[in-house]
C-alpha positions as CSV (number, residue, x, y, z in Angstrom):
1,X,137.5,116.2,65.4
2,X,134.7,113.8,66.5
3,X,133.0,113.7,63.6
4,X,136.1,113.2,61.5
5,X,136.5,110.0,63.8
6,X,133.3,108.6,62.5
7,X,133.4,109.3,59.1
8,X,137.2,107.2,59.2
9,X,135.5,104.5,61.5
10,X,132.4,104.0,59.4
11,X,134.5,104.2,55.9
12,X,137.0,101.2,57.8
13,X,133.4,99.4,59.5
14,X,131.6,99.4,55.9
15,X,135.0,97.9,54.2
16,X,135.7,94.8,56.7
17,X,131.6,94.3,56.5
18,X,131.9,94.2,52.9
19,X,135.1,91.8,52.8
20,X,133.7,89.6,55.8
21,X,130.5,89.1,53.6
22,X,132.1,88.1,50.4
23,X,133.9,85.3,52.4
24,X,130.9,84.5,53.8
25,X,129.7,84.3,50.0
26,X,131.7,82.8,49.0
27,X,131.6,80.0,51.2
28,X,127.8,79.5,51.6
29,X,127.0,80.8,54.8
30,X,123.6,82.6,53.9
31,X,122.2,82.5,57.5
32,X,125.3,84.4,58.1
33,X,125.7,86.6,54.7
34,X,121.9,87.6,55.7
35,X,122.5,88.8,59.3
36,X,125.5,90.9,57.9
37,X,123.6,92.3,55.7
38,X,121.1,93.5,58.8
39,X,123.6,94.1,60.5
40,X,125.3,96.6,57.3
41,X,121.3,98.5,57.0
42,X,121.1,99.1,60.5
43,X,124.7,100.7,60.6
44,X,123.6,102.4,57.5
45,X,120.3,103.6,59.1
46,X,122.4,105.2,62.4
47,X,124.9,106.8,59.5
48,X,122.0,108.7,57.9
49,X,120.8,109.4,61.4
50,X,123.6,111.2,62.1
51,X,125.1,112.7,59.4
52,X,121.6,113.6,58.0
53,X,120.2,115.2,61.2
54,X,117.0,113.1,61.2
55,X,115.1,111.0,63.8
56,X,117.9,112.5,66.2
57,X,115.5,111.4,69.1
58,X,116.1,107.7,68.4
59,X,119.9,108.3,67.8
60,X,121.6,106.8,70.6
61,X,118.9,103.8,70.8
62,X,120.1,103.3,67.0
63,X,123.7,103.3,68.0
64,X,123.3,101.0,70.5
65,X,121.7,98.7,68.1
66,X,124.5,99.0,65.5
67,X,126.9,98.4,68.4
68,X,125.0,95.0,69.5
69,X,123.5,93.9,65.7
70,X,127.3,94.2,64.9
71,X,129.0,92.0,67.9
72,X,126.6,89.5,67.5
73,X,127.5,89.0,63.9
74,X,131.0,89.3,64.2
75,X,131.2,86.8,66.7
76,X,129.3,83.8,65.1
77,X,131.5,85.2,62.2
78,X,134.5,84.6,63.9
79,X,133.7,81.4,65.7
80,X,132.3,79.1,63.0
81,X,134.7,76.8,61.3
82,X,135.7,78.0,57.6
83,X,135.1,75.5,55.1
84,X,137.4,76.1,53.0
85,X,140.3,73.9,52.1
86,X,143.8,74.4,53.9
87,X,145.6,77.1,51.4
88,X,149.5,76.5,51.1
89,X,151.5,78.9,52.5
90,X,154.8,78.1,51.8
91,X,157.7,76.5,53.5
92,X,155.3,73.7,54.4
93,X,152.9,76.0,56.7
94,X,149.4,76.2,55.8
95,X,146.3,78.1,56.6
96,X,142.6,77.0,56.9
């Protein structure tokens, strides 16, 4: 049951990485758009750690690292002010 846990965890991680990083495309953030994509190899690199049965020695260091490579990119990510124009809504409510 574990390991069905994070295989759905890691498909659901790798989507919102992928969506966060066209955003961040598409708005020019490259400083940002290249720390996701460090933060996407070193998730990868756990991945093939553990599903693959190699390096399992360095593991849990690797996990830790995906754990802390991904919270500080998701935070910057989530704190930084979208460039973006305001996008109508509807009903006179907009987003930004």
């Amino acid at each position: 049951m574990h390991d069905l846990l994070v295989s759905f965890s890691l498909l659901f991680f790798v989507t919102a990485v992928f969506a966060i990083m066209h955003m961040l495309y598409i708005e020019h953030r490259m400083t940002l758009f290249g720390f996701g994509m460090i933060c996407l190899a070193v998730s990868v690199a756990s991945a093939i750690m553990y599903y693959g049965n190699a390096f399992t020695a360095f593991l849990a260091v690797a996990q830790k690292l995906t754990f802390v490579a991904s919270a500080g990119w998701l935070l910057p990510c989530h704190y930084v002010e979208s460039q973006t124009n305001d996008v109508a809504v509807g009903e006179g409510r907009t987003i930004r």
